[in-house]
C-alpha positions as CSV (number, residue, x, y, z in Angstrom):
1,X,0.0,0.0,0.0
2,X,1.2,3.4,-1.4
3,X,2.6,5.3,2.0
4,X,1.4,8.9,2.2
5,X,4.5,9.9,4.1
6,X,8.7,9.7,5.0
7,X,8.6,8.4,8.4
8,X,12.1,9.5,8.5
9,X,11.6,13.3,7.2
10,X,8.4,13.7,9.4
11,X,10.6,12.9,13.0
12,X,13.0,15.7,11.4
13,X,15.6,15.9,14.5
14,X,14.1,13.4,16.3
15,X,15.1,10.9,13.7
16,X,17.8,9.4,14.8
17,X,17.0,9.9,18.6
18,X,13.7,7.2,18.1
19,X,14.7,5.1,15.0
20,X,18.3,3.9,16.1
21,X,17.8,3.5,20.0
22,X,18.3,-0.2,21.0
23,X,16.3,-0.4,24.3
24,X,18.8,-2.4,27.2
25,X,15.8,-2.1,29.7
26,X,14.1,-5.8,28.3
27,X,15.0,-7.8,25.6
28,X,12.6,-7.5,22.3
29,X,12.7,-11.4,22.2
30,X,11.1,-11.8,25.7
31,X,8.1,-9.7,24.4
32,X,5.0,-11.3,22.8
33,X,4.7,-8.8,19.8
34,X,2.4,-8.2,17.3
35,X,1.9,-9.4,14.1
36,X,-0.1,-11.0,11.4
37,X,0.0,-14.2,13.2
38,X,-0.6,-12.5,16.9
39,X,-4.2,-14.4,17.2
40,X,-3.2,-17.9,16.5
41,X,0.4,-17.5,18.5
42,X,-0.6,-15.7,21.3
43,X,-4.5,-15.3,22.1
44,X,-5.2,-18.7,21.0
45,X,-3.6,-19.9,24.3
46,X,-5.7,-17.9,26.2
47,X,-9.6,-18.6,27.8
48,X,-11.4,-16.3,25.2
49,X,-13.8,-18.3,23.5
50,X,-13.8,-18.5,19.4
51,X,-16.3,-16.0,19.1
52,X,-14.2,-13.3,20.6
53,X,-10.9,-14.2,18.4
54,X,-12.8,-14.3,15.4
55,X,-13.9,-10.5,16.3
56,X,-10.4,-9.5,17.3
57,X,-9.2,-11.1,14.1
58,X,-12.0,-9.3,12.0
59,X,-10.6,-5.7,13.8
60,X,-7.2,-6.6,13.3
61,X,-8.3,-7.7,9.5
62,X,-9.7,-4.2,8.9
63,X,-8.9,-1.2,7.2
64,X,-5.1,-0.2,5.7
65,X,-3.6,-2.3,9.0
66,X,-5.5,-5.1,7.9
67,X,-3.5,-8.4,8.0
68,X,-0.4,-6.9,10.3
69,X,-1.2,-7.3,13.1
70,X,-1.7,-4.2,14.4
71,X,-4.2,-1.3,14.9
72,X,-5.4,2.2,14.2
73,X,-8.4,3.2,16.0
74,X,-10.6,6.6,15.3
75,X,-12.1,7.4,19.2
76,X,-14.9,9.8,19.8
77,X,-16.1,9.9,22.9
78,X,-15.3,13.7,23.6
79,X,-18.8,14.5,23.8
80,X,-19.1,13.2,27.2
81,X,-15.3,13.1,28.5
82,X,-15.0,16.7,27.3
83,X,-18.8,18.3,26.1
84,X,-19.9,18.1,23.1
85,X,-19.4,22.0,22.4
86,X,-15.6,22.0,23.7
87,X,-15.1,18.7,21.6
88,X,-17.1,19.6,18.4
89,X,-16.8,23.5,18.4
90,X,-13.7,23.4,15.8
91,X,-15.7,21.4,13.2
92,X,-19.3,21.2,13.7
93,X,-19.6,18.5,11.4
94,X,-19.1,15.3,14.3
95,X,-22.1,16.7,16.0
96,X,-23.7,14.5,13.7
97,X,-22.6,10.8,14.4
98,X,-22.6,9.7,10.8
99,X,-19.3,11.8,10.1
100,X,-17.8,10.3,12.5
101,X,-18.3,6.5,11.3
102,X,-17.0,8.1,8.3
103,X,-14.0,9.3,8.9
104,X,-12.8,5.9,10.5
105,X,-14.5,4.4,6.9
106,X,-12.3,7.0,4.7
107,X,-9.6,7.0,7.1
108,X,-8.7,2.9,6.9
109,X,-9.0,2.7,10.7
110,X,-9.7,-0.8,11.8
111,X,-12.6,0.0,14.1
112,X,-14.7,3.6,15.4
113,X,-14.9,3.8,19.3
114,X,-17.7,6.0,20.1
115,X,-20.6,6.1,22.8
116,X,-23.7,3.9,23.2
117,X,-25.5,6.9,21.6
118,X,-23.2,8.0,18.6
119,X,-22.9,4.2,17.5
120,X,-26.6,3.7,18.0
121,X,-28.3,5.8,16.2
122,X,-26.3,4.7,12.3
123,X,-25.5,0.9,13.8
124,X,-28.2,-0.1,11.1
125,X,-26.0,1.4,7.8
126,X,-22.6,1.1,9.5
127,X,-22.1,-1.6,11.9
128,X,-21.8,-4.4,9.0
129,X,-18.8,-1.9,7.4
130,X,-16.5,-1.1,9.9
131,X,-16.1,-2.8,13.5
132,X,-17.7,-0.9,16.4
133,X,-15.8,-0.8,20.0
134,X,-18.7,0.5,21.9
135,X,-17.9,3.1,25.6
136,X,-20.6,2.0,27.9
137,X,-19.1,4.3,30.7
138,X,-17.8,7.4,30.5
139,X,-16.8,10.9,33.1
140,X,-19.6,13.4,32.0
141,X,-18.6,16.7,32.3
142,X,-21.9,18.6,33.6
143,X,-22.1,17.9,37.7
144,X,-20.9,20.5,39.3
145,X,-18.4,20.8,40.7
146,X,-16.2,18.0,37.8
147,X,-15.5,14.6,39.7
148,X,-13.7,12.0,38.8
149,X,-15.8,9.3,38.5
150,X,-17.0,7.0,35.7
151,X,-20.8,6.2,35.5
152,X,-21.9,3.6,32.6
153,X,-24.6,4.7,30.3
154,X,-25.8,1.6,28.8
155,X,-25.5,-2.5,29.1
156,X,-23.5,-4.8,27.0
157,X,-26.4,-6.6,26.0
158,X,-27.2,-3.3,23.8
159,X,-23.5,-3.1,22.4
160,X,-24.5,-6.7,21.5
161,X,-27.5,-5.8,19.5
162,X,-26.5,-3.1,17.8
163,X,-23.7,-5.4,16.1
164,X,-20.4,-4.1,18.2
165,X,-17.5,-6.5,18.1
166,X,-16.2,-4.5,20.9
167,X,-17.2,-3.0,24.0
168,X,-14.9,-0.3,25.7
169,X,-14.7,1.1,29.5
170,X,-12.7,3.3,31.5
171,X,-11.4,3.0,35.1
172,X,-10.1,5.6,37.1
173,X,-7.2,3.8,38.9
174,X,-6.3,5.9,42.3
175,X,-9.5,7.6,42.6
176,X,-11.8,7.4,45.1
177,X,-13.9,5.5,43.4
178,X,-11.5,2.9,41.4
179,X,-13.1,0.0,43.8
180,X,-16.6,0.0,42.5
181,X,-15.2,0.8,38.8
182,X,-12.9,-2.3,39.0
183,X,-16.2,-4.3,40.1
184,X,-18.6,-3.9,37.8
185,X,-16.7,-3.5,35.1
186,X,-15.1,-6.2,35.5
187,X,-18.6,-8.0,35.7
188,X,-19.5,-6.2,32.2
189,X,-16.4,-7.9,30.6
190,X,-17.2,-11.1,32.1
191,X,-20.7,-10.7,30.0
192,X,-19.3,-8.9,27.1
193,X,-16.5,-12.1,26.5
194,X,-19.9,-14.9,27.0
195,X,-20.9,-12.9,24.3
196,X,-17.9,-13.4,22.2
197,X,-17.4,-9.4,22.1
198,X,-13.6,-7.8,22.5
199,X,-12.8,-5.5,25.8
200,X,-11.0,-2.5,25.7
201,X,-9.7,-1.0,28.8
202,X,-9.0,2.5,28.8
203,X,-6.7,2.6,31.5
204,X,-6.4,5.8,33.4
205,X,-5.3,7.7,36.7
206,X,-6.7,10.2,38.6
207,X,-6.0,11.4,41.5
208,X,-4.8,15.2,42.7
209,X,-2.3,13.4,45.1
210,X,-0.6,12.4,41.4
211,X,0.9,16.0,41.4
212,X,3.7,16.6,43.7
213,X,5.8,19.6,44.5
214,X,9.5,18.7,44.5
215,X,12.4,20.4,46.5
216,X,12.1,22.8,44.1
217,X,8.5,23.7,44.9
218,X,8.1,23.2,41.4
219,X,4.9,20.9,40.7
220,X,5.1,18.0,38.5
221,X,2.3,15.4,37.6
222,X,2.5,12.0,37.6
223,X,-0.5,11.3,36.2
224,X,1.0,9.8,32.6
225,X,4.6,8.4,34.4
226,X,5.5,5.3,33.5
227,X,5.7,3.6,36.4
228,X,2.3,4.1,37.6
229,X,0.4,4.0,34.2
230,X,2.6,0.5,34.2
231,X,1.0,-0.3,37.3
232,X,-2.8,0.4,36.3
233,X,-2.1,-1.4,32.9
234,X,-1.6,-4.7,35.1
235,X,-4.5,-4.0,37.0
236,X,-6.5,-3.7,33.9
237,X,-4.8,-7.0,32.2
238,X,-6.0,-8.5,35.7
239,X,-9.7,-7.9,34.5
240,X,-9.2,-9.6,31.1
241,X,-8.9,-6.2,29.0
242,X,-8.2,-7.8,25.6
243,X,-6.8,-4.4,24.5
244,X,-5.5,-1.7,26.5
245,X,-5.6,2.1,25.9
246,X,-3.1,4.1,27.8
247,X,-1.4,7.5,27.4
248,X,2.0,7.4,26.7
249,X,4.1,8.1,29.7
250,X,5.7,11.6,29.6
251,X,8.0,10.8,32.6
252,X,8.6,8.3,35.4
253,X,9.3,8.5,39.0
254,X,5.6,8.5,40.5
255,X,6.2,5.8,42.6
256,X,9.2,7.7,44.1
257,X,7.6,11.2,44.8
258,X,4.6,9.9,46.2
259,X,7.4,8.1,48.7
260,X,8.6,11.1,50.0
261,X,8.1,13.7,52.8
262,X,7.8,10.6,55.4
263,X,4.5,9.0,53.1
264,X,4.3,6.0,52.4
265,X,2.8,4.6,49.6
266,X,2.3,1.8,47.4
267,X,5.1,-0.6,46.9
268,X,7.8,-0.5,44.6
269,X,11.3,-1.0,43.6
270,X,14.1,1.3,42.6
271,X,15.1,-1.5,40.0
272,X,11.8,-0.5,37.9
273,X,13.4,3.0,37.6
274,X,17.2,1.9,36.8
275,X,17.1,-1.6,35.0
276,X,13.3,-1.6,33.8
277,X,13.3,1.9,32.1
278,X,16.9,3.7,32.2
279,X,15.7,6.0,34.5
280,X,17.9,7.1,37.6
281,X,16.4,5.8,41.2
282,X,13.9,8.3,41.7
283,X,12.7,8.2,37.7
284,X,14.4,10.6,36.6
285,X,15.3,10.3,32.9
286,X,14.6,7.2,30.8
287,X,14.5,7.2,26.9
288,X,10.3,7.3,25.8
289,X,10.7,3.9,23.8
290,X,11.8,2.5,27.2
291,X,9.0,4.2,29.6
292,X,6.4,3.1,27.0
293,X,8.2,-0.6,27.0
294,X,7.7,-0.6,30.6
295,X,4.1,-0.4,30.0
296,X,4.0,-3.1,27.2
297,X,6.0,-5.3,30.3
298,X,2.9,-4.3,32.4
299,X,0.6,-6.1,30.0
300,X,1.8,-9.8,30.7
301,X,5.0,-9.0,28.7
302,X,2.6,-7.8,25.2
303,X,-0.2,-10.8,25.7
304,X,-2.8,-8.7,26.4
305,X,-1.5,-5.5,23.1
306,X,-1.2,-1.7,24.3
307,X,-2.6,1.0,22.3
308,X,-1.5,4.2,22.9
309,X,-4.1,7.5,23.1
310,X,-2.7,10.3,20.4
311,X,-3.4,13.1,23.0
312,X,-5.3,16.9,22.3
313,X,-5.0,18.3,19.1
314,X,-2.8,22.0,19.2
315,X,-2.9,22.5,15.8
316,X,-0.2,23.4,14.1
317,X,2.2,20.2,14.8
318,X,-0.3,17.2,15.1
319,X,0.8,15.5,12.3
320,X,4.4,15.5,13.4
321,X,3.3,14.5,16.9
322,X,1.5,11.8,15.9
323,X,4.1,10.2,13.8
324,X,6.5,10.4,17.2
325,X,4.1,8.6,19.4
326,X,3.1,6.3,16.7
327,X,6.9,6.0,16.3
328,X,7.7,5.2,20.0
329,X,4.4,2.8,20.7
330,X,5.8,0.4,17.5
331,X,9.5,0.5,18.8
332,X,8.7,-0.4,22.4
333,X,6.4,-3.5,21.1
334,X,2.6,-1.8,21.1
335,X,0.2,-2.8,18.8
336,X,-1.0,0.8,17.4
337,X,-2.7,4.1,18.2
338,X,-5.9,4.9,19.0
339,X,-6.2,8.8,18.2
340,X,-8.9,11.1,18.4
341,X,-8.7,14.7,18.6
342,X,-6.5,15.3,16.2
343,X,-8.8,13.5,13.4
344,X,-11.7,14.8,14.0
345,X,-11.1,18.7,15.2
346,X,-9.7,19.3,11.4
347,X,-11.7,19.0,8.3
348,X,-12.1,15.6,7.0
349,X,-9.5,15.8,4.2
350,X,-6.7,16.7,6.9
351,X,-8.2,14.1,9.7
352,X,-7.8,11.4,7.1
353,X,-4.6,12.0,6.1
354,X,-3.5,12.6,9.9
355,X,-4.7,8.8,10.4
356,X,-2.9,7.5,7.3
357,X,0.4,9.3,8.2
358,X,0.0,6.7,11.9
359,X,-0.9,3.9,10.0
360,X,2.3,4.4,7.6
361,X,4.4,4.1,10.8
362,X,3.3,0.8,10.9
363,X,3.1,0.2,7.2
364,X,7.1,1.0,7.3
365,X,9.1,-2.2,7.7
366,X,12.3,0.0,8.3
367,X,10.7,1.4,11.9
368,X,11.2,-1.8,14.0
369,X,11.2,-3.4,17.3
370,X,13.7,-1.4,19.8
């Protein structure tokens, strides 16, 4: 398939930084990594029944990925997680759910993750085109004052009739609330695999405690380090998450800060910082192909495949910014992006092409395994 862009011109300085790095921190061949063959050598060991690997396979058979092994998701849920006017007010177009479908269709995404509603309402013309990944919960944005808490908005059973393959969640791991989100969505997977549908975890923190002032006074948040993203991936792979979205860390060291002043907290090992990402002992440092390994490590070694979010869109910049993380998530051993904002806040045209420039990361043999 005819790429759309140079990998290699697009990282511009960064080139050589991503696509020569040899990661030290764990060895490539003790990773289960994606591929065209990743169903029958990996998930066919597993307890998911046939129903549920014949709709993984039929994502992972879809769109310009199709048959690699690997994944490029269009996500839009914004119109809960962020309002529908903050989310829709730079092209008015996805207020209408159809345009949404049809970005992921025009885009060669292998599946459109969407809410109960969105999906819904064009599951009759679309469902049978593309595969759906259905949010049943989601953090709505109108109680006042904001929370962080998930509430689900529908049942699996309706994912199941509308034709999903998929259903998708979130869980606020470190929040007050991460308790009752671990129980019952773990109870909806249960019911979503007896119906031989896919589970995606979105795989989040929150918690204010996650930003901590230095000795500097300076405040730095933890909310996307490595170490404790790492450690609510393997909470998520713990729940049978088939797939797991998580935002690539930015840093490391959470673990550590939220250790010190006389706190105590958690458990952890200096080892995860030194030998496990190149970081020093408190986290400081670490090359991002390494912190986002760490989080591949997190999912039972890349048995249960992490997809990385592609962040906000800033304009100016998204394209280049989503060839870098599509660049680090491939080296470290993940199985694709699953990017949003910065498809569908531009005019079609430009969203489609932002989601061909990912997929030609993966497309690129040259870009390999770290």
């Amino acid at each position: 398939m005819a790429a759309t862009i140079n990998v290699r011109s697009m990282l511009g300085s960064h080139a050589d930084a991503l696509l020569k790095h040899e990661s030290k921190s764990c060895p490539r061949s003790t990773l289960h990594l994606p591929g065209p063959d990743f169903i029958d050598r990996v998930f066919s060991q597993t307890d998911r029944s046939p129903v549920v690997l014949r709709n993984l396979q039929t994502m992972l058979n879809t769109g310009r990925l199709g048959g690699t092994g690997f994944v490029s998701i269009l996500p839009v849920d914004q119109g809960i997680e962020h309002s529908a006017g903050a989310s829709f007010a730079p092209n008015p177009a996805y207020f209408d759910p159809e345009n949404i479908v049809k970005l992921a269709v025009e885009g060669g995404c292998n599946a459109v993750a969407s809410t109960m509603g969105v999906l819904a309402s064009v599951s009759r013309k679309w469902a049978h085109k593309i595969p759906f990944l259905v949010k049943f919960n989601h953090n709505e944005m109108l109680t006042y004052p904001n929370m962080f808490q998930q509430s689900y908005f529908g049942s699996v059973r309706q994912c199941y009739e509308m034709g999903a393959v998929a259903v998708g969640a979130t869980i606020y791991f470190g929040s007050d609330t991460s308790r009752d989100e671990i129980a019952y969505v773990s109870d909806m997977f249960e019911e979503a695999h007896a119906l031989g549908m896919v589970t995606v975890l979105w795989c989040y923190t929150r918690n204010n405690a996650f930003k901590q002032k230095g000795p500097d006074g300076k405040s730095t948040d933890y909310h996307s380090s490595a170490d404790l993203t790492g450690q609510a991936n393997h909470l998520g792979a713990t729940i049978k998450a088939d797939i797991i979205k998580q935002k690539l860390p930015v840093n490391n060291g959470g673990y550590a800060a939220l250790n010190s002043g006389g706190s105590a907290y958690g458990k952890w090992d200096k080892r995860v910082y030194t030998q496990l990402c190149g970081s020093d002992e408190n986290g400081q440092g670490g090359h991002p192909i390494d912190l986002c390994r760490y989080q591949v490590m997190n999912n039972y070694m890349g048995r249960v495949p992490l997809i990385n979010s592609g962040g906000e869109s800033k304009g100016a910049g998204d394209l280049e910014e989503a060839v870098w993380t599509a660049v680090v998530n491939k080296r470290a051993g993940g199985m694709g992006l699953i990017s949003g904002r910065k498809a569908f806040q531009k005019p079609m045209k430009e969203g489609v092409a932002l989601l061909n420039a990912v997929q030609d990361v993966y497309l690129d043999a040259s870009v390999t395994v770290a």
